[in-house]
C-alpha positions as CSV (number, residue, x, y, z in Angstrom):
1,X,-126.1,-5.1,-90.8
2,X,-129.8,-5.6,-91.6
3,X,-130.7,-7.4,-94.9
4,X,-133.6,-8.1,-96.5
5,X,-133.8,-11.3,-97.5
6,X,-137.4,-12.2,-98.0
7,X,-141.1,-10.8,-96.6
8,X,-143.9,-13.0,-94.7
9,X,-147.0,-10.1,-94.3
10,X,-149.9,-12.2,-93.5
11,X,-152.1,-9.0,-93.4
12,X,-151.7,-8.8,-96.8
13,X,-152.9,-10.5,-99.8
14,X,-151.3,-13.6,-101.2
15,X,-148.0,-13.6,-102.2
16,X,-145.8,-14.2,-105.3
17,X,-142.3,-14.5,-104.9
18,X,-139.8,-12.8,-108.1
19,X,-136.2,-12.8,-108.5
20,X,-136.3,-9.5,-106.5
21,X,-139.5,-9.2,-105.4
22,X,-142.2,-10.2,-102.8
23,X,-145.6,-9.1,-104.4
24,X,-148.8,-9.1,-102.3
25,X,-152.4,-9.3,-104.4
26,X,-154.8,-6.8,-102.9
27,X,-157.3,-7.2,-105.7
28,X,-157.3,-4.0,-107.4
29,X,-153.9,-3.2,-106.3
30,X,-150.4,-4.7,-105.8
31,X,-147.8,-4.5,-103.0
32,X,-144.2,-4.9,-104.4
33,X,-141.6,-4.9,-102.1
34,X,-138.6,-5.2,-103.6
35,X,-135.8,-7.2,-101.2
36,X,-131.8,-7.5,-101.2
37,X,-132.1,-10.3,-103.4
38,X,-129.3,-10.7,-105.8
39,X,-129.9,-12.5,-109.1
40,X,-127.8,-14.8,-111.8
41,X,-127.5,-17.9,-113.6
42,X,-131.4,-17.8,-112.9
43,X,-130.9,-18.3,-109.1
44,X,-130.3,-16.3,-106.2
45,X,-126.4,-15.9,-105.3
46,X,-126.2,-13.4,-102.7
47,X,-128.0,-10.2,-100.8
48,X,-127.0,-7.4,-100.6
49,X,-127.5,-4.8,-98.2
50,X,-129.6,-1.6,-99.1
51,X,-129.9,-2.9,-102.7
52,X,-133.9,-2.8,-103.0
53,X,-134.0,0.1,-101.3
54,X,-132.1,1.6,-103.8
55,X,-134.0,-0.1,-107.0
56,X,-137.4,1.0,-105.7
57,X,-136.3,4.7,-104.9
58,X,-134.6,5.2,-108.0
59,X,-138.2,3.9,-110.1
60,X,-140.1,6.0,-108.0
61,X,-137.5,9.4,-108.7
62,X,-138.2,8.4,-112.2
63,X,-141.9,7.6,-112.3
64,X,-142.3,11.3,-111.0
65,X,-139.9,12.7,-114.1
66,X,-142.1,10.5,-116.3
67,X,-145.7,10.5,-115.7
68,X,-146.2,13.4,-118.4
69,X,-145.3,11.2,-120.8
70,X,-147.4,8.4,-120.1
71,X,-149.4,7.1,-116.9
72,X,-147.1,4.6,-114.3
73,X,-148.7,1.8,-111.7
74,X,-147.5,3.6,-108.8
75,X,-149.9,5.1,-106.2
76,X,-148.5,5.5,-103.2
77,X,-144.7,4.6,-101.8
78,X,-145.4,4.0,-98.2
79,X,-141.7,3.0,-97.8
80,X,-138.2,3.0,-99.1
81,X,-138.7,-0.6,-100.3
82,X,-142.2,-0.7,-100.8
83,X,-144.1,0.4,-104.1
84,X,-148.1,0.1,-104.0
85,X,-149.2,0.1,-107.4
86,X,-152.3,-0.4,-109.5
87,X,-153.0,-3.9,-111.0
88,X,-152.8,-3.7,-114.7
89,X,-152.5,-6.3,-117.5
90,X,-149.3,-6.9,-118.6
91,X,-148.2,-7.0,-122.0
92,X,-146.7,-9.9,-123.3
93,X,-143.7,-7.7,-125.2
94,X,-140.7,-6.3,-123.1
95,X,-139.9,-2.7,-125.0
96,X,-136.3,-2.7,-125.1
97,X,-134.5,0.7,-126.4
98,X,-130.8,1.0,-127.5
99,X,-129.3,4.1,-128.3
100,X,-125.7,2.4,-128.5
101,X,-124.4,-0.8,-130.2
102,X,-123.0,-2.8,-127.3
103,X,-123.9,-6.1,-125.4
104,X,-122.8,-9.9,-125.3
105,X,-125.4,-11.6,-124.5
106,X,-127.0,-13.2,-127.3
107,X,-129.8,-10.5,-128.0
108,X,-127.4,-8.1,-127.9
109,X,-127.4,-5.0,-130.4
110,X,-123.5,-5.7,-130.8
111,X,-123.4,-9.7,-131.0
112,X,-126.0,-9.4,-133.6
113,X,-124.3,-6.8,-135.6
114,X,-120.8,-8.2,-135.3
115,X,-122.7,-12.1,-137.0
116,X,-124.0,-10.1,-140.2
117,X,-127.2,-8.3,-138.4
118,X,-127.9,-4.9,-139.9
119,X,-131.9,-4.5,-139.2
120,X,-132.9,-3.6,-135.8
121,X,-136.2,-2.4,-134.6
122,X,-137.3,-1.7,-138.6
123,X,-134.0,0.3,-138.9
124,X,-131.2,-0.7,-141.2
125,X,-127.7,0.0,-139.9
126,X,-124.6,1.0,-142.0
127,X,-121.5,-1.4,-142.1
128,X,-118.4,-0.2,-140.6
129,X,-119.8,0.4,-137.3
130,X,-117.8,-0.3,-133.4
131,X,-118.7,-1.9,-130.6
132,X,-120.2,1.0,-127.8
133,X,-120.3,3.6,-131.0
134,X,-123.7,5.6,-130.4
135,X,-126.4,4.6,-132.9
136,X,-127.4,7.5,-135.5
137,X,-130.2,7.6,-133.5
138,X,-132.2,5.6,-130.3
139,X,-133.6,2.2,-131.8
140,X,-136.6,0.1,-130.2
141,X,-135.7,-2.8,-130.2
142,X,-138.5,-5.4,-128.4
143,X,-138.5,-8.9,-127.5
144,X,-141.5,-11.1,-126.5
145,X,-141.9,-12.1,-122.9
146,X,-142.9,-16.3,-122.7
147,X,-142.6,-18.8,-120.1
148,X,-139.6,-20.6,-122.3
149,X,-137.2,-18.1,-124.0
150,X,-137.4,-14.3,-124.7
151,X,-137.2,-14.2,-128.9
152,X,-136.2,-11.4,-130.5
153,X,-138.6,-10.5,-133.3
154,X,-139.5,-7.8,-136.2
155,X,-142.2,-5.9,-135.4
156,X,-144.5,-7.3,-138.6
157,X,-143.4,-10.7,-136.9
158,X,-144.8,-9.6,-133.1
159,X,-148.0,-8.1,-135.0
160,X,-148.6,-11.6,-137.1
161,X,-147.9,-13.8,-134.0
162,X,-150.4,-12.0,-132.0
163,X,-148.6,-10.3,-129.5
164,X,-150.0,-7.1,-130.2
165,X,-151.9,-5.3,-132.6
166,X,-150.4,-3.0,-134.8
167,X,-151.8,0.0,-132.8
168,X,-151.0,-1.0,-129.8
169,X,-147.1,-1.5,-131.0
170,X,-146.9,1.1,-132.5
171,X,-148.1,3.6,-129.1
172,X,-145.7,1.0,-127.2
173,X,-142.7,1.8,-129.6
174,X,-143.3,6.0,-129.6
175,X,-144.0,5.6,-125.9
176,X,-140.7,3.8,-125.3
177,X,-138.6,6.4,-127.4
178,X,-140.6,9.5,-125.6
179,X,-139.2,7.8,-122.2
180,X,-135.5,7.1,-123.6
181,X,-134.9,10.7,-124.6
182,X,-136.3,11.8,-121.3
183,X,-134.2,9.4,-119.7
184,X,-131.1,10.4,-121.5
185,X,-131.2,14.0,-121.1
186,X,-131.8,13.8,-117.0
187,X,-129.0,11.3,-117.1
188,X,-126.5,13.8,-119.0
189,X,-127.3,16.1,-116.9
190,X,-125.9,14.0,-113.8
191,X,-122.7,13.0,-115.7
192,X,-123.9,9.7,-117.1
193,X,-124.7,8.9,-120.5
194,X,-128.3,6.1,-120.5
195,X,-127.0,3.8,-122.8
196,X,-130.1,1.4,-123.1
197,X,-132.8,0.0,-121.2
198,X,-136.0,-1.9,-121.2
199,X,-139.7,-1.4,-120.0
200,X,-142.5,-3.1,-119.3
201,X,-146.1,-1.9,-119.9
202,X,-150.0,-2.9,-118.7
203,X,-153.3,-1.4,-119.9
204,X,-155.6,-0.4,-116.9
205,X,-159.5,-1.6,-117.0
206,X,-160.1,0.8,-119.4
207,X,-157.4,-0.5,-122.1
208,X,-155.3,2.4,-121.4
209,X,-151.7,2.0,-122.0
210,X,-149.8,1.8,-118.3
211,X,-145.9,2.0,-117.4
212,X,-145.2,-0.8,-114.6
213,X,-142.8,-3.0,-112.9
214,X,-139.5,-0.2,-112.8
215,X,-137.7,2.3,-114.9
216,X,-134.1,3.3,-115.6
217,X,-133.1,1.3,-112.5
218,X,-129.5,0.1,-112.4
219,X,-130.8,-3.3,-112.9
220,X,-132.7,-2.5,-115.8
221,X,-130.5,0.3,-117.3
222,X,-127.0,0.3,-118.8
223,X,-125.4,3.6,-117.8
224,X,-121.8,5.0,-119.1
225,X,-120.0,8.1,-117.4
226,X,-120.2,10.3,-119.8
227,X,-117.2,12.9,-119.3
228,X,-115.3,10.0,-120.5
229,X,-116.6,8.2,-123.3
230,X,-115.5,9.7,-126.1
231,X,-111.4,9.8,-125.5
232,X,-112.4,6.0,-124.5
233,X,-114.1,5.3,-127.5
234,X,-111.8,7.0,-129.9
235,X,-108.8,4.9,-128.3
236,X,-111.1,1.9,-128.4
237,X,-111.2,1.4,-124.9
238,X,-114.3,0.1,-123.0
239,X,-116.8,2.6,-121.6
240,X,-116.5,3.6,-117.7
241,X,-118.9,2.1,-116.0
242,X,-120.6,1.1,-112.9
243,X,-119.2,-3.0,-112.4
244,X,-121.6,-5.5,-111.3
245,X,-120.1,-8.1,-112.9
246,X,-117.8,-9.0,-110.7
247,X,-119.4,-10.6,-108.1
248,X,-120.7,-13.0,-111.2
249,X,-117.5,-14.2,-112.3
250,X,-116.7,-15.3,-109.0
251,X,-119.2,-17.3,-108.6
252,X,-118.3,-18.5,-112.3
253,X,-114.6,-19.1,-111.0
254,X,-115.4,-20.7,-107.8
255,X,-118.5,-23.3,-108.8
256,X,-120.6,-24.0,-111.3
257,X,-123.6,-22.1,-110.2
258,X,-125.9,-23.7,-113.4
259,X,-125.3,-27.0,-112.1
260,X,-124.6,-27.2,-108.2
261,X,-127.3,-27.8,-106.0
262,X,-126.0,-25.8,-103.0
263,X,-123.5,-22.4,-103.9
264,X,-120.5,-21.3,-101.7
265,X,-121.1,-17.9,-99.9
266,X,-120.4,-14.4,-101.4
267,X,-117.5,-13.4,-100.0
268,X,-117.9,-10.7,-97.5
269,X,-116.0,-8.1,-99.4
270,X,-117.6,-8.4,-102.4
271,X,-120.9,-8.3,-100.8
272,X,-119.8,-4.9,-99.2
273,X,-118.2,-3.4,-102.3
274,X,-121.3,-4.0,-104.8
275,X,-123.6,-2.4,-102.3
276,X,-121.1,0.7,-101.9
277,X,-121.9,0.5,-106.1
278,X,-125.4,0.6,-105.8
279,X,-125.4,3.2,-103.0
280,X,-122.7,5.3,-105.7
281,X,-125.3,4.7,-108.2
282,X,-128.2,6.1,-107.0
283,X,-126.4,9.0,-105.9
284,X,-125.2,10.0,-109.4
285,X,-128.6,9.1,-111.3
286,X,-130.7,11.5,-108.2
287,X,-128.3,13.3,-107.7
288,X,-129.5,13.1,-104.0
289,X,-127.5,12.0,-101.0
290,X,-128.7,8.5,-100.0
291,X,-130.4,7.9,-96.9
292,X,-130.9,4.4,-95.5
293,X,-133.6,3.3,-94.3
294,X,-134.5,2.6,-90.4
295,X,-133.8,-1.1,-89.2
296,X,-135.3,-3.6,-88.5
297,X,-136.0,-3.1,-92.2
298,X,-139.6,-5.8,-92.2
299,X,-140.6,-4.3,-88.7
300,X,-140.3,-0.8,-90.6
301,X,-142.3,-2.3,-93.7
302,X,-145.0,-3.3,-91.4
303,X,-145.5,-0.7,-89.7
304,X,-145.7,1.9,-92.5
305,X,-148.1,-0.4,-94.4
306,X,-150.2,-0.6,-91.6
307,X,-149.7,3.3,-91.2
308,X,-151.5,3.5,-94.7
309,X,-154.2,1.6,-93.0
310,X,-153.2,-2.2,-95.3
């Protein structure tokens, strides 16, 4: 099976290398071609086949449901992995939205409730509340984005620090919650419930505010099935999901993958079942039949780029 573990396009413009993706500097414009990459415990630990196909084809199905409510980077998708968008500024604040208090990482709506937490996003919660119980309404919920550790912050606190000006928040914040209900009422209709998710914004040359980077992707979105949340929820089981995690613990179980210098290989089967997950996942949040993509997958990237005349 043909992977794609990593891009070398000389006929392009220098390139920067992401978790995911291989981006190409064309000036005015970027190439981001987003690979089979697979990333944890800040390091790659496996590839998986057909996985950036599906991440870039799901933000560009979305981009298109979106671009009323505010303008996206994307200009032309010359292929399934590919996404050529404008070059924007990026902002320094990553807009997360929550419309249900779960998590357990650290930032996490739910770890920060459960240790005594009860403002989020400039809205005070009520006590008594359950982990995965829907919030009495979507919450933004941002974070900065710096070189040493994402911090969570009040918006007076983002404004005084000088991440953004109070204008500019507050378009980012209204933006945000425009694309979250839009988000959520597409998923319901597809038998999934958008449980939270995060974006990333730019402003173009003329200061205008810019969606980039992806949306509602299955790396960047929690989804639930939603048929079955509630008679979970009211027996205080955990929502039905799509599992990634799995493929993390066993690297968890198997090595230390903070620490060792070299990691064991993904196990075949695991590598084959998370991409059936992906493939599943796209299906339900299109509702489209997945296609793959011709191989040789970079001889295909090549030559549609160059079909678009880069």
């Amino acid at each position: 099976m043909d992977i794609l573990k990593a891009t070398d396009f000389t006929f392009l413009g220098p390139k920067t290398e992401g978790k995911v993706r291989d981006i190409y500097d064309l000036g005015d414009k970027l190439v981001l071609v987003t690979t089979d990459r697979h990333s944890s415990f800040d390091r790659i630990i496996a590839h998986i086949p057909w996985k950036g196909q599906v991440l870039n084809q799901v933000s560009a199905w979305w981009f298109e449901r979106t671009q009323d409510i505010v303008p996206n980077h994307v200009l032309v998708i010359p292929d399934p992995n590919v996404t050529v968008g404008r070059k924007c500024t990026p902002l320094p604040v990553e807009a997360v939205v929550r419309g249900y208090l779960t998590g357990v990482t650290d930032t996490a709506a739910w770890t920060r409730y459960a240790a005594g937490e009860r403002r989020f996003g400039g809205i005070v919660l009520p006590d008594g509340m359950r982990k995965n119980q829907q919030l009495p309404q979507p919450i933004f919920d941002p974070t900065t984005k710096e070189a040493a550790h994402d911090r969570t912050l009040t918006p007076e606190q983002m404004i005084a620090e000088g991440f953004v000006s109070r204008v500019l928040f507050d378009l980012i914040r209204a933006t945000a919650l425009a694309l979250f209900a839009r988000g959520q009422e597409i998923a319901a209709r597809n038998g999934l419930l958008l449980v939270d998710t995060k974006y990333e914004f730019g402003t173009d040359g003329d200061g205008k505010l810019v969606l980039i980077d992806e949306i509602h992707t299955p790396d960047s979105s929690r989804y639930w099935q939603r048929d079955s949340y509630a008679a979970r929820f009211a027996a205080g089981e955990e929502p039905q999901y799509f599992d990634k995690e799995f493929l993390r613990l066993w690297f968890r179980d198997h090595c230390d993958p903070y620490r060792d210098a070299a990691l064991p290989p993904a196990p075949p089967e695991l590598v084959t079942e998370l991409s059936r997950r992906y493939i599943a996942m796209y299906e339900q949040i299109t509702g489209a039949k997945f296609v793959h993509g011709a191989t040789p997958i970079v001889a295909r990237i090549e030559r549609n780029l160059k079909s678009y005349g880069f």
